[in-house]
N, C-alpha and C positions, 0 to 999 in steps of 0.2 A: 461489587465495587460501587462505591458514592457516584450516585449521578453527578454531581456536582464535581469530579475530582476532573474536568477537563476543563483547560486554561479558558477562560473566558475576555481575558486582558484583548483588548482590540490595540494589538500589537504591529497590523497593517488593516487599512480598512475595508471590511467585507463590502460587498458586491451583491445587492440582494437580486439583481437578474441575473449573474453568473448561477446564483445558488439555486434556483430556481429550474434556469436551462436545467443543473445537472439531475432536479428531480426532473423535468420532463423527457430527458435523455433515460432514465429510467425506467420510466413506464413505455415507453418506446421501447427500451431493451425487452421488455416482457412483451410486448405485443409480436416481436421478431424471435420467439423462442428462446430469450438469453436472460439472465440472471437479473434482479431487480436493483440494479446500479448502474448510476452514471456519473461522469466526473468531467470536469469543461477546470483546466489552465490556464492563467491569464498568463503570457511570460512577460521578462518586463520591458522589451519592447510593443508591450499591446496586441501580440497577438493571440487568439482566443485558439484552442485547442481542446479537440473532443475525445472524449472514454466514454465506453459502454461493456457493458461485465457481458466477456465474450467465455465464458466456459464450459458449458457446454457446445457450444458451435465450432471453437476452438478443440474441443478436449485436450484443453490445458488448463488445469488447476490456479497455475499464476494468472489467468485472465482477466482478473478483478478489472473493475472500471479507471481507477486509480491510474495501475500497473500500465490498462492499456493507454490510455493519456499520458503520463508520464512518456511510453515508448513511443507514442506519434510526436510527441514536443520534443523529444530528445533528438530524434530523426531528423525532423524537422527545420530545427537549427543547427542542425549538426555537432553537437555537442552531448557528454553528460552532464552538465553543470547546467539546473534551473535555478541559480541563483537570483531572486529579483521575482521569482514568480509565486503565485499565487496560485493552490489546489482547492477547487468547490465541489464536494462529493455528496450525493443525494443522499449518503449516509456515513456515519461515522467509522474512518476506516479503519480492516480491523489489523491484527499489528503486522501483517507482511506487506500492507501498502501504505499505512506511517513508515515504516521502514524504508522501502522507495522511494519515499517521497523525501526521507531525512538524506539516505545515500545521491540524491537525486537534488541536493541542496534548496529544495522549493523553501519560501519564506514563510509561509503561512499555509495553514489548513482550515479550511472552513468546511462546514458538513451541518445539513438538513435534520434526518434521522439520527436517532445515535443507536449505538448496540444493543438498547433494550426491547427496540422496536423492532431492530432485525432479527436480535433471538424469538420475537411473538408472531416473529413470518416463518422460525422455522433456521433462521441464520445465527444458531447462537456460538458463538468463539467465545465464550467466556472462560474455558478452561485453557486457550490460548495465551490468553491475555492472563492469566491467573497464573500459568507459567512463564510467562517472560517475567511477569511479578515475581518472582520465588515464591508466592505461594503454595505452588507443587513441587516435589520432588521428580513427581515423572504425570505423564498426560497421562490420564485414562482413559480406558478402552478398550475392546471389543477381545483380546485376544486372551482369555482366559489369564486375566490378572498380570498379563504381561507388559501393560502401558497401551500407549498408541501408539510408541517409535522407542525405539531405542539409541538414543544419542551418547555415545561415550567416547574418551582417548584414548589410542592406540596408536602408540610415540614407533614411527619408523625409521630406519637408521637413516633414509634420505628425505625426512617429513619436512626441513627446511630447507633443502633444494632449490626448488621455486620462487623463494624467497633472495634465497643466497644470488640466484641467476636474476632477479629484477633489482635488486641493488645494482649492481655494477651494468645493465643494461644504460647506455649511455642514450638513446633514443627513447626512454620507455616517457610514458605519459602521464604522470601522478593523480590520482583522484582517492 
C-alpha cells in the first residue's frame, strides 16, 4: 500500500503534545509488559483520555491502545457517541481500531508511527488491511492452505429475528 494513501487534509487541528503523550504512553506500555501502543482522546468538551495496548496483560486480543481509550472515554461520559473528539495514537491504527474509532463517531485520527514501522517491530497487519481492501479473497495462513479464518453466510430461517425484535423495540437506543 502507498504511504502516502492516508488523508493528510488537516481536517481538525492536530495537537503535537497530545501526539507525543501517546508515543510516551507507549514506551510506558513496554516498560509495564504491554504492547507498544498508546492513545490519549481529546473529547470535545476538553477532556483528555488515556489507552495503552493492554493485550497481553489483558489476554484480550481487542486491547489495542485505541480500543482501550475509546472504552475509558465512552465510560467516562457515559456515552457511545465520541462525536466532537479527537483520537492521537503513537501509531497508525490498524483497521479494528479505525473501525472503533469510525463506530465510536471520533472526528479525527492523528497517529505518530504508521504500519510500516510497526510491521519492522514485528506488527505487520498488512494482510488485514489488504483484505478489508478486496485485495484478498480470503487471509492467509497457517492452517494448511486453509486461510486464517473462515468467514461465510449461512441464511437461518430466524437470522433476522433480532433485527425484526429491535425495530419495534420502542425504548431501544439507536447508534
Amino acid at each position: 500500500m502507498d504511504r502516502n494513501a492516508v488523508d493528510t487534509r488537516p481536517a481538525v487541528p492536530v495537537d503535537a503534545a497530545h501526539l507525543e503523550k501517546a508515543v510516551t504512553l507507549a514506551v510506558d506500555s513496554v516498560a509495564n509488559a504491554g504492547g507498544p501502543f498508546g492513545a490519549v482522546i481529546v473529547t470535545r468538551d476538553g477532556r483528555v483520555v488515556e489507552g495503552n495496548n493492554r493485550v497481553t496483560q489483558d489476554h484480550d486480543p481487542t486491547a489495542h491502545a485505541e480500543v482501550t481509550a475509546i472504552r475509558r472515554a465512552c465510560a467516562e461520559l457515559g456515552t457511545h457517541d465520541l462525536s466532537g473528539a479527537v483520537l492521537y495514537s503513537s501509531c497508525e491504527p490498524c483497521p479494528m481500531c479505525l473501525a472503533s474509532a469510525l463506530w465510536a463517531r471520533v472526528d479525527a485520527v492523528y497517529f505518530a508511527a504508521d504500519r510500516h514501522d510497526a510491521a519492522a517491530a514485528g506488527f505487520d497487519d498488512a494482510a488485514f488491511y489488504d483484505y478489508f481492501a478486496g485485495r484478498l479473497q480470503e487471509l492467509p495462513g497457517t492452517r494448511a492452505g486453509t486461510g486464517l479464518m473462515t468467514v461465510r453466510h449461512e441464511r437461518t430461517a430466524s437470522a433476522v429475528a433480532p433485527f425484526d425484535a429491535w425495530r419495534v423495540l420502542e425504548t431501544r437506543i439507536d447508534y
